[in-house]
C-alpha positions, 0 to 999 in steps of 0.5 A: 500500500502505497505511502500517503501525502502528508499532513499539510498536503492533505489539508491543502487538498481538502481546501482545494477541493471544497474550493473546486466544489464551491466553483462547480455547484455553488451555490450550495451548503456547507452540510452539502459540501462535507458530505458529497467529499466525505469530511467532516463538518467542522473540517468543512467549517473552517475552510469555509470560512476561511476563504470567506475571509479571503473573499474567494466565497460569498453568501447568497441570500437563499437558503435550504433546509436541512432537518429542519434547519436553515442553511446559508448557501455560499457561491464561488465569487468568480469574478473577484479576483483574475489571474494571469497563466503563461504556457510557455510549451516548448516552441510556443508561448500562450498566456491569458487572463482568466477569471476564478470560474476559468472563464479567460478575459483576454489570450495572446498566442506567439507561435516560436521561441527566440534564440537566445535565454535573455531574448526568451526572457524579455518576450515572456516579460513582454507577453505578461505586460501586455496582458496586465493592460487587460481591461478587468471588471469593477473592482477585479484584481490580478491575485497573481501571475502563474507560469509554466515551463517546459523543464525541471523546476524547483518549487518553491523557490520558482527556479527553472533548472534546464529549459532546452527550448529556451536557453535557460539553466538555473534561471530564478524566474520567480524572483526575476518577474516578482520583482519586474512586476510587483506581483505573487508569482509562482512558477512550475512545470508545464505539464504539471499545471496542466495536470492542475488544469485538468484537476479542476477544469477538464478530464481529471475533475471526477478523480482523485488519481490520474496522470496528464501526459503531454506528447508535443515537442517533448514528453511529460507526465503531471502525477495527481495523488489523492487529490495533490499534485505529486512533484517528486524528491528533486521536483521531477516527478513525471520526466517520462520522457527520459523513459529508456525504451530497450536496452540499447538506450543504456549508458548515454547521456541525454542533456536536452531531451530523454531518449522516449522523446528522441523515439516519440514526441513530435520533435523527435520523429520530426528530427528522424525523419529529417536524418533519415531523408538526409541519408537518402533512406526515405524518399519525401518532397514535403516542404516542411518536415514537422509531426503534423506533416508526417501524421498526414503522410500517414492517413494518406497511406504513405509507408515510412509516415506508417512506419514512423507513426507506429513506431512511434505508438509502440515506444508510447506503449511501453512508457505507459505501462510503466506508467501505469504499472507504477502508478495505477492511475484511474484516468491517464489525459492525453494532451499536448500537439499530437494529442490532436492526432488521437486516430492515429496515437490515442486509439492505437494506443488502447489496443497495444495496452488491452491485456498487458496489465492486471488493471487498466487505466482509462485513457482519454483525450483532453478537451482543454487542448493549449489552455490546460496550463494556464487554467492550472495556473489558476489553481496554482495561484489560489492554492498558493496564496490562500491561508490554510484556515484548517491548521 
C-alpha cells in the first residue's frame, strides 16, 4: 500500500477541493459540501470560512433546509479576483487572463521561441505586460501571475533548472518577474499545471488519481495523488520522457531531451525523419518536415509516415505501462500537439495496452487542448496564496 501525502498536503487538498466544489455547484451548503467529499463538518467549517475571509466565497441570500434547519448557501465569487497563466510549451508561448470560474478575459498566442535565454526572457516579460493592460471588471484584481515551463523546476523557490527550448539553466524566474512586476508569482512545470488544469477544469475533475501526459515537442507526465499534485524528491516527478525504451538506450547521456522523446514526441520523429531523408533512406518532397506533416503522410497511406507513426505508438506503449504499472492511475489525459492526432496515437494506443496489465487505466483525450496550463495556473495561484484556515 502505497505511502500517503502528508499532513499539510492533505489539508491543502481538502481546501482545494471544497474550493473546486464551491466553483462547480455553488451555490450550495456547507452540510452539502462535507458530505458529497466525505469530511467532516467542522473540517468543512473552517475552510469555509476561511476563504470567506479571503473573499474567494460569498453568501447568497437563499437558503435550504436541512432537518429542519436553515442553511446559508455560499457561491464561488468568480469574478473577484483574475489571474494571469503563461504556457510557455516548448516552441510556443500562450498566456491569458482568466477569471476564478476559468472563464479567460483576454489570450495572446506567439507561435516560436527566440534564440537566445535573455531574448526568451524579455518576450515572456513582454507577453505578461501586455496582458496586465487587460481591461478587468469593477473592482477585479490580478491575485497573481502563474507560469509554466517546459523543464525541471524547483518549487518553491520558482527556479527553472534546464529549459532546452529556451536557453535557460538555473534561471530564478520567480524572483526575476516578482520583482519586474510587483506581483505573487509562482512558477512550475508545464505539464504539471496542466495536470492542475485538468484537476479542476477538464478530464481529471471526477478523480482523485490520474496522470496528464503531454506528447508535443517533448514528453511529460503531471502525477495527481489523492487529490495533490505529486512533484517528486528533486521536483521531477513525471520526466517520462527520459523513459529508456530497450536496452540499447543504456549508458548515454541525454542533456536536452530523454531518449522516449528522441523515439516519440513530435520533435523527435520530426528530427528522424529529417536524418533519415538526409541519408537518402526515405524518399519525401514535403516542404516542411514537422509531426503534423508526417501524421498526414500517414492517413494518406504513405509507408515510412506508417512506419514512423507506429513506431512511434509502440515506444508510447511501453512508457505507459510503466506508467501505469507504477502508478495505477484511474484516468491517464492525453494532451499536448499530437494529442490532436488521437486516430492515429490515442486509439492505437488502447489496443497495444488491452491485456498487458492486471488493471487498466482509462485513457482519454483532453478537451482543454493549449489552455490546460494556464487554467492550472489558476489553481496554482489560489492554492498558493490562500491561508490554510484548517491548521
Amino acid at each position: 500500500m502505497r505511502q500517503s501525502v502528508n499532513a499539510g498536503e492533505m489539508r491543502k487538498a481538502n481546501r482545494s477541493l471544497i474550493l473546486n466544489m464551491i466553483r462547480k455547484e455553488g451555490p450550495i451548503s456547507r452540510n452539502q459540501i462535507a458530505h458529497q467529499l466525505k469530511l467532516s463538518v467542522p473540517t468543512v467549517l473552517r475552510i469555509v470560512e476561511g476563504l470567506k475571509n479571503e473573499d474567494l466565497v460569498q453568501e447568497i441570500r437563499d437558503k435550504v433546509v436541512t432537518r429542519g434547519h436553515p442553511q446559508s448557501l455560499i457561491e464561488l465569487n468568480s469574478t473577484g479576483y483574475a489571474v494571469v497563466g503563461i504556457d510557455l510549451g516548448g516552441t510556443k508561448l500562450y498566456g491569458s487572463v482568466t477569471d476564478l470560474s476559468g472563464h479567460i478575459i483576454n489570450e495572446i498566442y506567439v507561435p516560436h521561441h527566440l534564440d537566445g535565454a535573455e531574448k526568451n526572457l524579455e518576450q515572456l516579460c513582454g507577453a505578461i505586460q501586455d496582458l496586465l493592460t487587460t481591461p478587468l471588471s469593477n473592482g477585479q484584481k490580478i491575485r497573481g501571475l502563474g507560469i509554466g515551463v517546459p523543464a525541471v523546476t524547483r518549487f518553491p523557490e520558482g527556479v527553472v533548472v534546464w529549459a532546452p527550448s529556451l536557453h535557460w539553466r538555473e534561471l530564478p524566474l520567480k524572483d526575476i518577474l516578482s520583482r519586474r512586476f510587483n506581483l505573487p508569482v509562482f512558477v512550475e512545470n508545464d505539464v504539471n499545471l496542466s495536470a492542475l488544469g485538468e484537476m479542476w477544469f477538464g478530464g481529471g475533475i471526477n478523480s482523485r488519481d490520474f496522470v496528464c501526459v503531454s506528447i508535443g515537442t517533448g514528453i511529460g507526465a503531471g502525477i495527481i495523488q489523492d487529490g495533490a499534485l505529486y512533484r517528486g524528491y528533486h521536483f521531477s516527478a513525471g520526466e517520462i520522457g527520459y523513459i529508456t525504451p530497450g536496452k540499447q538506450y543504456l549508458g548515454k547521456t541525454y542533456d536536452k531531451f530523454g531518449a522516449l522523446e528522441y523515439l516519440a514526441s513530435g520533435g523527435g520523429i520530426a528530427g528522424l525523419a529529417r536524418q533519415l531523408i538526409a541519408d537518402g533512406k526515405i524518399d519525401s518532397d514535403l516542404p516542411e518536415i514537422t509531426a503534423e506533416a508526417i501524421f498526414s503522410e500517414a492517413r494518406r497511406g504513405i509507408p515510412w509516415a506508417i512506419k514512423m507513426v507506429d513506431d512511434m505508438v509502440d515506444y508510447l506503449a511501453i512508457a505507459m505501462t510503466a506508467v501505469v504499472g507504477l502508478l495505477d492511475p484511474e484516468v491517464i489525459i492525453i494532451n499536448g500537439g499530437v494529442s490532436r492526432s488521437s486516430d492515429l496515437l490515442v486509439e492505437p494506443l488502447k489496443k497495444r495496452l488491452s491485456g498487458l496489465l492486471p488493471f487498466e487505466s482509462k485513457i482519454i483525450c483532453s478537451e482543454l487542448g493549449n489552455q490546460a496550463t494556464v487554467l492550472g495556473a489558476v489553481m496554482m495561484v489560489l492554492d498558493a496564496t490562500t491561508k490554510n484556515q484548517s491548521e
